[in-house]
C-alpha positions as CSV (number, residue, x, y, z in Angstrom):
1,X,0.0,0.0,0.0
2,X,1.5,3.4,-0.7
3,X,2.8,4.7,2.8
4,X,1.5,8.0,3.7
5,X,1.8,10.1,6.2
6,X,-1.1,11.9,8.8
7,X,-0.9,14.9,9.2
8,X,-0.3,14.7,13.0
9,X,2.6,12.6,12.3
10,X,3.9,15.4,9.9
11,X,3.2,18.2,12.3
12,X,5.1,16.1,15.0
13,X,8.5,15.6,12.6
14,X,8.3,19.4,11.5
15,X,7.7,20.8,15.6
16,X,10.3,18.7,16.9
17,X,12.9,18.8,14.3
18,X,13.0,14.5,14.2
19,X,13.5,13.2,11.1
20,X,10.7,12.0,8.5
21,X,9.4,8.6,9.4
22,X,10.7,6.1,6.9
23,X,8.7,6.7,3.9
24,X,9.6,3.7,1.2
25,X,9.2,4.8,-2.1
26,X,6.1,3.6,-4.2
27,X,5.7,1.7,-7.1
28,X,4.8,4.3,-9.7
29,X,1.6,2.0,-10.1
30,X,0.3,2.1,-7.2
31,X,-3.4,3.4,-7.3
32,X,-3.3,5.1,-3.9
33,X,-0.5,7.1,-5.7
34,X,-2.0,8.1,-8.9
35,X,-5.4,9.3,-6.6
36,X,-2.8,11.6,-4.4
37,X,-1.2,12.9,-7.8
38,X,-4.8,13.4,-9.6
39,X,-5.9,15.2,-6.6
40,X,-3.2,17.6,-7.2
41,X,0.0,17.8,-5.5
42,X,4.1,19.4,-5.9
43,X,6.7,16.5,-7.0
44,X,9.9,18.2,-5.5
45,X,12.5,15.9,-8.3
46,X,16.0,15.2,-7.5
47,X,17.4,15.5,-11.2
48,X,18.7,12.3,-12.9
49,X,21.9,10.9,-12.8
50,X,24.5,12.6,-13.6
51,X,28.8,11.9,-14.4
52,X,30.5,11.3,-11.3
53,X,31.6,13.5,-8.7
54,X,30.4,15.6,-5.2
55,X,29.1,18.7,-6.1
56,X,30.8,20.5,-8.9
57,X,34.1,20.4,-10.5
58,X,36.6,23.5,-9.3
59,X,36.2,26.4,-11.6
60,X,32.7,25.5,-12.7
61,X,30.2,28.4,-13.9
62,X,26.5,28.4,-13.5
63,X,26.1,30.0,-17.5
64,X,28.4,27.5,-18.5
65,X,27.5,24.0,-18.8
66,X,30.4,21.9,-19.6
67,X,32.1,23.2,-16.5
68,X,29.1,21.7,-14.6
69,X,28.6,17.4,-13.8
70,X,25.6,16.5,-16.2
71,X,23.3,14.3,-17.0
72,X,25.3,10.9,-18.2
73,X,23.7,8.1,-20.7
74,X,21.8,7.0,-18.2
75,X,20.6,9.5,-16.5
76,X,19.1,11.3,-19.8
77,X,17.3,7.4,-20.3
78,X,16.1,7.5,-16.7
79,X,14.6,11.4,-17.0
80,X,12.8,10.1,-20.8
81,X,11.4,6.6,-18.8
82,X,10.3,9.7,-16.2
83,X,8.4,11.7,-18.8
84,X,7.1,8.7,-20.7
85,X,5.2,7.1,-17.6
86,X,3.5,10.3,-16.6
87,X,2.7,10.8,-20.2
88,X,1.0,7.0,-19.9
89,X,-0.7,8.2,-16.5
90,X,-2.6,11.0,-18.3
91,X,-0.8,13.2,-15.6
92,X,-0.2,16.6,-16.9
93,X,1.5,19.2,-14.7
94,X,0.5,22.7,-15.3
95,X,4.1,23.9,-14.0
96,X,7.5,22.7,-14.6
97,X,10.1,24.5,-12.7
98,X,13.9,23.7,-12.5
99,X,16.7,25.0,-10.7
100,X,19.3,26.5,-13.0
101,X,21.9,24.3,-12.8
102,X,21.8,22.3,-15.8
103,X,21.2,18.9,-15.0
104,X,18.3,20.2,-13.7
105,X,17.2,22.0,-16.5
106,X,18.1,18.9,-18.4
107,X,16.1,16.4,-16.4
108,X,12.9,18.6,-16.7
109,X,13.8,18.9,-20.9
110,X,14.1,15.2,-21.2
111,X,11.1,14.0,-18.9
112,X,8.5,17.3,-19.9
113,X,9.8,18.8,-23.1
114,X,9.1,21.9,-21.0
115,X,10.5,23.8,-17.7
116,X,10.8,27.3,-16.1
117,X,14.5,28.4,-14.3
118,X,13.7,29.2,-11.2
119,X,16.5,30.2,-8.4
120,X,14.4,28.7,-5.4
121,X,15.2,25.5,-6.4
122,X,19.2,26.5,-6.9
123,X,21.8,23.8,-5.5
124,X,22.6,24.9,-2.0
125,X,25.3,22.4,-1.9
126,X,28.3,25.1,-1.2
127,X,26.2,28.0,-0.6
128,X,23.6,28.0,2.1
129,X,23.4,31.8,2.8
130,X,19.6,31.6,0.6
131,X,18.9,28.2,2.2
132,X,15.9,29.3,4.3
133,X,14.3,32.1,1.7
134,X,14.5,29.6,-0.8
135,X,12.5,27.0,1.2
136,X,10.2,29.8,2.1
137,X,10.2,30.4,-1.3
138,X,8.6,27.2,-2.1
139,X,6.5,26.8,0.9
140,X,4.9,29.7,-0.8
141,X,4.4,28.7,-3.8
142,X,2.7,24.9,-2.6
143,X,0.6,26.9,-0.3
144,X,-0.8,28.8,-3.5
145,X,-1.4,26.1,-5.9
146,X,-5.4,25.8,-7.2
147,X,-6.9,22.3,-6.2
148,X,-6.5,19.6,-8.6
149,X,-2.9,21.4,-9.4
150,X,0.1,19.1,-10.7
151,X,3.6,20.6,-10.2
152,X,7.2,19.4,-11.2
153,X,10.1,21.2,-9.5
154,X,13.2,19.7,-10.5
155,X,16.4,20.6,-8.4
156,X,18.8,18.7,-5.8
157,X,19.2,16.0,-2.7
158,X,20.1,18.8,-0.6
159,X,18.3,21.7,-1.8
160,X,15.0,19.3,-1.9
161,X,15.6,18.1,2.2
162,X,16.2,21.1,2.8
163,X,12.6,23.1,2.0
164,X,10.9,19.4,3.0
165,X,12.9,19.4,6.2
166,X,14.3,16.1,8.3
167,X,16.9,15.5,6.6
168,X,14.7,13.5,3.9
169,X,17.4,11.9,1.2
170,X,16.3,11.6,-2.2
171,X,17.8,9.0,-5.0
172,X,18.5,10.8,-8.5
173,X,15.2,10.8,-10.1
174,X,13.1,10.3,-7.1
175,X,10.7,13.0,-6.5
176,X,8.6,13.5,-2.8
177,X,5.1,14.3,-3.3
178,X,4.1,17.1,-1.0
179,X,0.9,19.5,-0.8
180,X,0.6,22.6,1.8
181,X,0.3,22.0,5.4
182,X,-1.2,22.8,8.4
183,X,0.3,25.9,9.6
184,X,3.0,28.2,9.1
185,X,5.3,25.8,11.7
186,X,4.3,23.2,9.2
187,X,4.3,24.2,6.0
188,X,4.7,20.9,3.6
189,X,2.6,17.7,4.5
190,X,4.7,14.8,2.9
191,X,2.1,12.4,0.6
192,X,5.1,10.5,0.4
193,X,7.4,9.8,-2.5
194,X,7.7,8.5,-6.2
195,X,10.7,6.4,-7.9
196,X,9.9,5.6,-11.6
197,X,12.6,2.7,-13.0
């Protein structure tokens, strides 16, 4: 069954600074999954796989892309298997946001032919100075979504545990599936979380 968590249980993790109960991620078939994503909900996406390496090489430059680690072979096959499955789902986000780093950008090209740059969802990975606007940021912009909304925001491990809080950790490609919560001390309720093979 796709695990979920209550709302009490969210408000809990968020007051007292624990970390997220395990939540497994869910077989992209699962029905109780596709209700949640029908109903509407944000996908916060941890971009695809990428070359290897920690962060970024030295020197690199956020206009320049071949000084950045991108998407490898597989990751461009994993963010098209993405795309192709939500295409066979009927899902159809109104919004595609990235963060501008490129393999970012790339994953949401690949999976949605579509995406918008936006700096809330930047790599916080040697920079944390914007962590907390940029989660509030975000917070924001779940809290305004219209019922019956589907979001992609595409952007990093870090950057993504970061405006979910817990220290939630994210494969490449995974995406957790949050909607507004119950007040401004909780501000994401987690649905739970989505790996497509």
């Amino acid at each position: 069954m796709f695990p979920r968590l209550t709302r009490r249980r969210t408000l809990a993790a968020l007051a007292g600074g624990l970390t997220w109960p395990a939540v497994a991620p869910s077989q992209p078939t699962d029905p109780a999954l596709l209700r949640e994503l029908r109903a509407g909900a944000a996908l916060l996406m941890r971009h695809t796989q990428t070359t290897p390496g920690v962060g970024d090489p030295p020197g690199w430059r956020l206009d320049q892309c071949a000084t950045q680690r991108n998407l490898d072979d597989r990751g461009i096959a994993h963010a098209q298997r993405i795309g192709r499955w939500f295409t066979a789902q009927r899902l159809m986000p109104a919004t595609v946001r990235h963060s501008p780093w490129c393999r970012a950008r790339d994953t949401a090209q690949r999976a949605f032919g579509r995406g918008e740059e936006w700096a809330a969802l930047a790599n916080i990975f040697e920079d944390r100075r914007t962590a907390d606007a940029q989660a509030a940021e975000v917070h924001a912009y779940v809290r305004a979504m219209k019922p019956g909304e589907l979001a992609v925001l595409v952007s990093h491990g870090v950057t993504i545990s970061h405006i979910v809080g817990g220290g939630m950790a994210l494969a490449t490609g995974e995406a957790v599936v949050v909607r507004t919560g119950a007040s401004a001390a909780a501000p994401l309720a987690v649905l739970g979380r989505l790996t497509v093979p």
